[in-house]
Residue frames relative to the residue before (quaternion, step in Angstrom):
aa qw qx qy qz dx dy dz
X 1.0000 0.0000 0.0000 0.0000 0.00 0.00 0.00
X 0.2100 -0.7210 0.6502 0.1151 3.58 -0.86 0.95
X 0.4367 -0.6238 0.6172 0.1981 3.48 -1.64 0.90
X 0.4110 -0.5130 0.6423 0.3942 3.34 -1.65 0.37
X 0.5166 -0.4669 0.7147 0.0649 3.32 -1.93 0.61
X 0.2008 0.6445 -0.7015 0.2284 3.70 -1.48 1.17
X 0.3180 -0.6270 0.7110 0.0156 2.85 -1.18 2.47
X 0.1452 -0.7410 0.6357 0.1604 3.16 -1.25 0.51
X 0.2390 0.8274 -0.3840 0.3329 3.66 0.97 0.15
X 0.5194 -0.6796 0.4718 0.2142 3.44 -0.86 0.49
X 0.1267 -0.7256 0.6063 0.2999 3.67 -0.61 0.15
X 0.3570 -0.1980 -0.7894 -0.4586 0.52 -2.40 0.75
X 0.0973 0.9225 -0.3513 0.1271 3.68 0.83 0.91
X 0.6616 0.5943 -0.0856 0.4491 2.58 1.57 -1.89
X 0.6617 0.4117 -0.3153 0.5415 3.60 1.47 -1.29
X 0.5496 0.4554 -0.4843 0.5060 3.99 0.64 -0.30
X 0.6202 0.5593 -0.3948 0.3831 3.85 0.35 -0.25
X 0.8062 0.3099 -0.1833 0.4695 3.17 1.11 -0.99
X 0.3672 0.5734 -0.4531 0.5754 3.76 1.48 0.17
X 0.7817 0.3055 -0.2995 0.4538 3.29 0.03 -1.05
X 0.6640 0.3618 -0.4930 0.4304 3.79 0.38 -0.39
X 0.6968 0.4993 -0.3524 0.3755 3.70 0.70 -0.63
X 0.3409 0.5066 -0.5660 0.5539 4.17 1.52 0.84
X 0.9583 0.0347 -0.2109 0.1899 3.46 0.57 -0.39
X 0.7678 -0.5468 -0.1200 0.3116 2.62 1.14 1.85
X 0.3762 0.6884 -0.4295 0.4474 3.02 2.58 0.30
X 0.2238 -0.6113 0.7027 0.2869 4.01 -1.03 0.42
X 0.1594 0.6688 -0.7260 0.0154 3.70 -1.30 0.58
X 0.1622 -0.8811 0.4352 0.0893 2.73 -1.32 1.06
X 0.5526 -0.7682 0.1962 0.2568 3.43 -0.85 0.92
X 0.0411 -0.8157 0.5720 -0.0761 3.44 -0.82 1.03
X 0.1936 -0.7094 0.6771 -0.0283 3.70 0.72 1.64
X 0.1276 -0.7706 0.6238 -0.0268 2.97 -1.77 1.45
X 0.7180 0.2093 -0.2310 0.6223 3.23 1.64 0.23
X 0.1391 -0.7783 0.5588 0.2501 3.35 -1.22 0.00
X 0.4284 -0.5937 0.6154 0.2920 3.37 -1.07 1.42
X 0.2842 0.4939 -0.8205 -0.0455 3.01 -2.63 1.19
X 0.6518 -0.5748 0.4519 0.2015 2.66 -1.87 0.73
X 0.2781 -0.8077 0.5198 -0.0076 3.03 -1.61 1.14
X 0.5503 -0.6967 0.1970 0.4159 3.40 -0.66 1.08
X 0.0271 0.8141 -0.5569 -0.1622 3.82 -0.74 0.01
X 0.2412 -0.6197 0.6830 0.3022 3.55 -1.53 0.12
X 0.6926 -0.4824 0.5248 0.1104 3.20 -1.48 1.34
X 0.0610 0.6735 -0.6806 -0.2818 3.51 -1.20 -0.24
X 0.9003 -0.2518 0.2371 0.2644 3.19 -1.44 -0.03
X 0.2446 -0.7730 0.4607 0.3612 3.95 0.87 0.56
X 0.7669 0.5402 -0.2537 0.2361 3.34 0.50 -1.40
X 0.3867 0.6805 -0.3013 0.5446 3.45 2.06 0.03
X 0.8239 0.3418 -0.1320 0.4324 3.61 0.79 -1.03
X 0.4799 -0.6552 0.5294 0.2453 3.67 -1.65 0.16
X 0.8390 0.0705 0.0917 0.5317 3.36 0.86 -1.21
X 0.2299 -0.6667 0.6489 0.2857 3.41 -1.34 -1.21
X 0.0594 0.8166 -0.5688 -0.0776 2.73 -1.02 1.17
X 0.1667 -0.8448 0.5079 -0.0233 3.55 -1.04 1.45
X 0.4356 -0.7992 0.4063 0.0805 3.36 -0.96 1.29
X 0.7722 0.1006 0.0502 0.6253 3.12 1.69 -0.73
X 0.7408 -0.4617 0.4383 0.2144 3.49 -1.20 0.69
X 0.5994 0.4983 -0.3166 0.5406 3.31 1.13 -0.99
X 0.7608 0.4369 -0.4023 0.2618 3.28 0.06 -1.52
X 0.6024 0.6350 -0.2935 0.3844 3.97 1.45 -0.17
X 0.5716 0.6149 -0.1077 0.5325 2.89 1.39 -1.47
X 0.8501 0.1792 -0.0349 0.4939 3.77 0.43 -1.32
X 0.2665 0.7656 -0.5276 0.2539 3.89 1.24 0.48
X 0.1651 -0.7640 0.5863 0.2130 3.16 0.70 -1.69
X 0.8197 -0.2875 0.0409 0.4937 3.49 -1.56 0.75
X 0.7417 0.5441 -0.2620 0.2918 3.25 0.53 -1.70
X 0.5314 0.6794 -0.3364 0.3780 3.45 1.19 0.22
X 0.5840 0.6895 -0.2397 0.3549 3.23 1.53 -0.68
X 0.3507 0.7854 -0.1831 0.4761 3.02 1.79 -0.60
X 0.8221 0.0569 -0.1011 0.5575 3.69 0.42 -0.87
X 0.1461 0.6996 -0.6588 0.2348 3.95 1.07 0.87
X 0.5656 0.5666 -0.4891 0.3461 3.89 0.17 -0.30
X 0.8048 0.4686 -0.1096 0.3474 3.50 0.82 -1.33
X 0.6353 -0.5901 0.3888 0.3113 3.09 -1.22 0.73
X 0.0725 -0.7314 0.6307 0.2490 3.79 -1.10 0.41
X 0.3017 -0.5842 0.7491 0.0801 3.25 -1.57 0.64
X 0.2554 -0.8297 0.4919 -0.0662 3.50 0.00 2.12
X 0.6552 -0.4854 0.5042 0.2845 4.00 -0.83 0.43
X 0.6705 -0.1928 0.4520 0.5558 3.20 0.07 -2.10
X 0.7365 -0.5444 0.2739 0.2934 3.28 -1.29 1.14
X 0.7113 0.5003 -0.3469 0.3514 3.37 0.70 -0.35
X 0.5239 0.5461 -0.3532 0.5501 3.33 1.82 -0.52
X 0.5344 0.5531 -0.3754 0.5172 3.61 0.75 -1.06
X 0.6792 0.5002 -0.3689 0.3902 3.78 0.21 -0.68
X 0.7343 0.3104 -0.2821 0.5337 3.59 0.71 -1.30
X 0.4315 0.4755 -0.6023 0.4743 3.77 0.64 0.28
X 0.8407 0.3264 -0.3519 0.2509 3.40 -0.32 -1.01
X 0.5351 0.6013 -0.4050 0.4338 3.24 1.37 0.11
X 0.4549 0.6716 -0.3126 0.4943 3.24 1.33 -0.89
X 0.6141 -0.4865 0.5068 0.3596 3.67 0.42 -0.63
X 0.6659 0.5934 -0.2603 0.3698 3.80 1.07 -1.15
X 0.6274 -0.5553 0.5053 0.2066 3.22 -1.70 0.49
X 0.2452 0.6857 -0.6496 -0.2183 3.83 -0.05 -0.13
X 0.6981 -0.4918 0.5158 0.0695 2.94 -1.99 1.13
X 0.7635 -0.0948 0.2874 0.5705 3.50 0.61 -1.52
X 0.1719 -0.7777 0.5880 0.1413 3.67 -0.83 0.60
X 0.3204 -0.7632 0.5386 0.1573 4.13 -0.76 0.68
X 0.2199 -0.6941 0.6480 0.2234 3.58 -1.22 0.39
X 0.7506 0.4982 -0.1273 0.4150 3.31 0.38 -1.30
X 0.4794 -0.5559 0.3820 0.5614 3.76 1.05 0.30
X 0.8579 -0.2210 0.3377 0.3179 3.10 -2.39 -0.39
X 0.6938 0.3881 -0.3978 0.4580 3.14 0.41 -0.96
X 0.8527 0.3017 -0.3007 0.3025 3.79 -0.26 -0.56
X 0.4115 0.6519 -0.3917 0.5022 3.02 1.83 0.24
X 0.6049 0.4640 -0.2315 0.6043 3.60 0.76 -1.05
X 0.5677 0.5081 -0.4357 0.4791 4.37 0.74 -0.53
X 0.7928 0.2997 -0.2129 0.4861 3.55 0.62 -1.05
X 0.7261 0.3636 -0.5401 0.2207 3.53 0.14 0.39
X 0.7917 -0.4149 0.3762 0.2440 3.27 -1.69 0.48
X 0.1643 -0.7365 0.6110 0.2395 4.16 -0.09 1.16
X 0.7772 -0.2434 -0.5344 -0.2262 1.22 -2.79 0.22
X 0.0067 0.7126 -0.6917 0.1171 2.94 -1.58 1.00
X 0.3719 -0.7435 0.5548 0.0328 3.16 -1.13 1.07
X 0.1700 0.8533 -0.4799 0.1125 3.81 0.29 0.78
X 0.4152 -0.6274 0.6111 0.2461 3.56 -1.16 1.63
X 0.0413 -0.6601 0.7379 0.1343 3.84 -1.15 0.44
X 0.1719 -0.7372 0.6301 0.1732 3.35 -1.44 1.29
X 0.1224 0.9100 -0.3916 0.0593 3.44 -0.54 0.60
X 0.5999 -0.6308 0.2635 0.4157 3.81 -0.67 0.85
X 0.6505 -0.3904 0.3067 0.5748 3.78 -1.25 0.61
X 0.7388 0.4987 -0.2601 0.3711 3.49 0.71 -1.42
X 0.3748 0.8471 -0.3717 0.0616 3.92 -0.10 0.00
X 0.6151 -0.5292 0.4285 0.3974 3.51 -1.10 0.66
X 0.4556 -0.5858 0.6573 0.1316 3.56 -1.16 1.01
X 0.0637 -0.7860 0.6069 -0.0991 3.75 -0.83 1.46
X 0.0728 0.6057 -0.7853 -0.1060 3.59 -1.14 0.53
X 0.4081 -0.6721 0.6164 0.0423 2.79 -2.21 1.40
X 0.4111 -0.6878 0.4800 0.3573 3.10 -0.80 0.71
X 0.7446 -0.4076 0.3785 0.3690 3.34 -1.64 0.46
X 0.6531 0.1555 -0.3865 0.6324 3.73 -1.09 1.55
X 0.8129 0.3109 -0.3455 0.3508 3.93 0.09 0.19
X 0.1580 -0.7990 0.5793 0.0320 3.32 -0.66 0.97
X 0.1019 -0.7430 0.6462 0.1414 3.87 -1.13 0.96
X 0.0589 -0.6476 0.7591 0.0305 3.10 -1.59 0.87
X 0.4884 -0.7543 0.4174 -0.1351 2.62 -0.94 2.20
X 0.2399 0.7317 -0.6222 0.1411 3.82 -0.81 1.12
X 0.2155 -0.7317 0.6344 0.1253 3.61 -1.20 0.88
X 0.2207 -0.8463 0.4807 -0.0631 3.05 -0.81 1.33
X 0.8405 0.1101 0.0341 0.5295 3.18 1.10 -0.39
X 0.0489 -0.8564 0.4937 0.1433 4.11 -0.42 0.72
X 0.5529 -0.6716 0.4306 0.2405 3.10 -1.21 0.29
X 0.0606 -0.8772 0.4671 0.0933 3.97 0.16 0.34
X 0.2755 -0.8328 0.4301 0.2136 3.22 0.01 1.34
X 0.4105 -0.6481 0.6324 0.1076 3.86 -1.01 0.85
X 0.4663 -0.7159 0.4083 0.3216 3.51 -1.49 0.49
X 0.5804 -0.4119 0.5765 0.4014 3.82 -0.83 -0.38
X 0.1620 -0.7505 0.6217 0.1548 3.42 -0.20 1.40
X 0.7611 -0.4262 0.3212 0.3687 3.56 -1.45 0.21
X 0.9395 0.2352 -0.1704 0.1817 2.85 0.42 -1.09
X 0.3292 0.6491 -0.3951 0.5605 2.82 2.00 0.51
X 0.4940 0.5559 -0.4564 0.4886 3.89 1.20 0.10
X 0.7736 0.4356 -0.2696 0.3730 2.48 0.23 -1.52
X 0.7884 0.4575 -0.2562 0.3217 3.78 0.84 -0.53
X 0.4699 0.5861 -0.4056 0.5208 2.89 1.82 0.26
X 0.4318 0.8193 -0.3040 0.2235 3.31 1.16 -0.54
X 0.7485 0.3206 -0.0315 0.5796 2.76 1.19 -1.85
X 0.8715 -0.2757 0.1913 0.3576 3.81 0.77 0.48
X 0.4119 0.7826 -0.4321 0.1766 3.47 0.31 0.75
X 0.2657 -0.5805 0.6440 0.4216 3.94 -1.24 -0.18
X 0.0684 -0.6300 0.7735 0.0087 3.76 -1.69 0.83
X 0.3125 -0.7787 0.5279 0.1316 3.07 -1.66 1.11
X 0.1236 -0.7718 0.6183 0.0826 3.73 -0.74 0.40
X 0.1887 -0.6735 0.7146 -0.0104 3.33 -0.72 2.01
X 0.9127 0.0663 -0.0617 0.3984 3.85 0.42 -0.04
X 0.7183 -0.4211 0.2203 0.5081 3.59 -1.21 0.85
X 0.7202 0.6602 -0.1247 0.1731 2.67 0.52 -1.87
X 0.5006 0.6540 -0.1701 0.5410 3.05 1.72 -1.18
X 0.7268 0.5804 -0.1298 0.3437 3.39 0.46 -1.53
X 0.7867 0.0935 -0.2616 0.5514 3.14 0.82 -0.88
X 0.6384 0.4677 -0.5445 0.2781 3.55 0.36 -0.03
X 0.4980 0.6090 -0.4831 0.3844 3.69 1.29 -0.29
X 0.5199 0.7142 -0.2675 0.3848 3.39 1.30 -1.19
X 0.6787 0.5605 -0.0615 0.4706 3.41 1.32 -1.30
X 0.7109 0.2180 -0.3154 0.5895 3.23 0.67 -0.80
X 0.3620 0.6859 -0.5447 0.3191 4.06 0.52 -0.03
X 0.7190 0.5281 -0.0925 0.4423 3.04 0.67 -1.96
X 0.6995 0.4104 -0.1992 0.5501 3.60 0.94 -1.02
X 0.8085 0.1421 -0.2432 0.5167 3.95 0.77 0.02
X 0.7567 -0.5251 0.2775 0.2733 3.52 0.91 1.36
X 0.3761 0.7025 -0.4499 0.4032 3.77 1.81 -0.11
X 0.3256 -0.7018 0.6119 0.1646 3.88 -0.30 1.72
X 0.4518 -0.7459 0.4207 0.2501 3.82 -0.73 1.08
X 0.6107 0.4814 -0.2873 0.5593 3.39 1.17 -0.96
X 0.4514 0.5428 -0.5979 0.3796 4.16 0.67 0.66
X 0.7084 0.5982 -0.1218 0.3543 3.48 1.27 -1.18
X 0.1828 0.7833 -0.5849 -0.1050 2.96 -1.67 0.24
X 0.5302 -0.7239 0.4406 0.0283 2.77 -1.34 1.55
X 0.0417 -0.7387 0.6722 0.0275 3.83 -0.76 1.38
X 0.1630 -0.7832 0.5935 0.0886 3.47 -0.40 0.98
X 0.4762 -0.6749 0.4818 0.2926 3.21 -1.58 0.55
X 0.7819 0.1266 -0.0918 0.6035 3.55 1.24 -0.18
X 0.6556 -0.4249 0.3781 0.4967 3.88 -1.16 -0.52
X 0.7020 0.4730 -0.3542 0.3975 3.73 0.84 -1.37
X 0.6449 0.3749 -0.3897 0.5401 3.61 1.16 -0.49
X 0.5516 0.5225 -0.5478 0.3504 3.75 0.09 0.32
X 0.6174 0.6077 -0.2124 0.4521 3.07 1.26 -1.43
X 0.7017 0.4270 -0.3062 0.4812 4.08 0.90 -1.04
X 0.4365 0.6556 -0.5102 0.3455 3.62 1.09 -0.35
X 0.4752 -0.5109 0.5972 0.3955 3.74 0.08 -1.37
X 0.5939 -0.4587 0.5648 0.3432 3.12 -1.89 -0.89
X 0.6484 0.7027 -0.2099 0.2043 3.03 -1.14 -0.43
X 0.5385 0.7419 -0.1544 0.3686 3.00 1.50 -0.85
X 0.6123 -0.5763 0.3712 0.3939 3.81 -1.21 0.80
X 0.7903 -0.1203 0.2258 0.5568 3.23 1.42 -1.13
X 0.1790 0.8428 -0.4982 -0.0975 3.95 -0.30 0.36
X 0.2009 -0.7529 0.6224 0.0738 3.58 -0.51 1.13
X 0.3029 -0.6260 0.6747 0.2473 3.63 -1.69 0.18
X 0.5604 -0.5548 0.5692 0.2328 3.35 -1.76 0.15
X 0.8342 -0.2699 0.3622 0.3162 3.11 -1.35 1.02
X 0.4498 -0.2325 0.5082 0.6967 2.93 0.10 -2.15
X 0.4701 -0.7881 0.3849 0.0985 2.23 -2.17 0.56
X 0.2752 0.5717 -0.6780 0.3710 3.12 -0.58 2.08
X 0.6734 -0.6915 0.2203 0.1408 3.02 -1.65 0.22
X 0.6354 0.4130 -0.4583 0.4643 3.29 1.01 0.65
X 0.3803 0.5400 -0.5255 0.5363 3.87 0.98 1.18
X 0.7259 0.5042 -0.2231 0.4112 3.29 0.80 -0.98
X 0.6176 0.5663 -0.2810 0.4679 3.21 1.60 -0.87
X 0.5878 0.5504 -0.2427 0.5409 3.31 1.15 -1.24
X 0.6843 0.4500 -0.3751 0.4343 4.02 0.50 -0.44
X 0.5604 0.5727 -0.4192 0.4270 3.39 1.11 -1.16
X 0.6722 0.5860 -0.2110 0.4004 3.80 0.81 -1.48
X 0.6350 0.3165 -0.3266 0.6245 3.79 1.14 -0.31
X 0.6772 0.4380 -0.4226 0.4135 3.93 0.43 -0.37
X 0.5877 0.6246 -0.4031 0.3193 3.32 1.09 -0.60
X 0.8412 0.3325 -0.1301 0.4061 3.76 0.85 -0.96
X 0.3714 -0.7831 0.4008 0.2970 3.35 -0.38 1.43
């Protein structure tokens, strides 16, 4: 018996989740728990900075105008898919990361002075010594409910992915609030801290490889069959 699959991811995340699971032949279907809007920011001065560093698609996608401002500079990109909507954006990326921010920000070369845009929600970073972050939040995440009948189909047995803490525990939440028995589930995370924000209780909760998205895909595909 094969489980259904559920991205929880925003779009247009959630539909790249399921393109990309459907190259490999998993159907998953999409159930966006939050919707991404943009939040006001003030800019700082470009001519202060070296680069950009961005953690997420969104923070490109949902900057707005005031972003146009640092098209000169170099971005330093999370994970290829962010690196992509930069380059659509018009921008340079500099370097691309597997291993999140933090070890992205280990390998690069000081001093440098890098603006990070980044959702309200966001991974805490320490820079090593010669790098400096100037912080701006561009964009939040508004969590959405747990439509019914995606309860009700989780009910009977599913795998659900979790690209972010945040995800985790509010999905966790609305389980609990629509009666979804935890031990029906299982939980591919996209890292450890998001395994950890899930809870207990669960059918099963596995991590990724690393953390990007065709490990994660490949886990969903072993949790999926009993």
């Amino acid at each position: 018996m094969s489980l259904p699959i559920f991205a929880l991811r925003p779009e247009p995340g959630a539909a790249a989740t399921v393109a990309a699971g459907r190259e490999r032949g998993l159907e998953i279907a999409a159930v966006p728990l939050f919707a991404i809007r943009p939040v006001a920011w003030s800019p700082p001065a470009p001519e202060a900075l070296d680069a950009l560093l961005i953690g997420s698609a969104n923070a490109i996608r949902h900057a707005g105008a005031g972003v146009a401002a640092f098209g000169h500079l170099p971005v330093y990109a999370v994970g290829e898919a962010t690196a992509a909507a930069a380059r659509e954006a018009g921008f340079t990326v500099a370097a691309t990361g597997e291993g999140g921010l933090q070890a992205l920000l280990e390998r690069t070369a000081p001093p440098l002075r890098l603006l990070r845009l980044a959702g309200a929600e966001h991974v805490p970073l320490t820079p090593p010594a010669g790098i400096e972050l100037v912080m701006r939040v561009v964009y939040r995440a508004d969590p959405q409910p747990l439509p019914a009948a995606a309860a009700a189909r989780l009910g009977n047995g599913a795998v659900v992915l979790l690209h972010s803490a945040a995800a985790a525990r509010h999905f966790a939440d609305e389980c609990d609030r629509m009666a979804v028995p935890r031990g029906a589930v299982r939980l591919a995370a996209l890292g450890p801290r998001i395994a950890v924000a899930a809870g207990t209780g669960w059918g099963a909760v596995a991590v990724a490889a690393h953390p990007a998205e065709p490990p994660l895909l490949a886990l969903a595909a072993e949790l999926c069959h009993d």
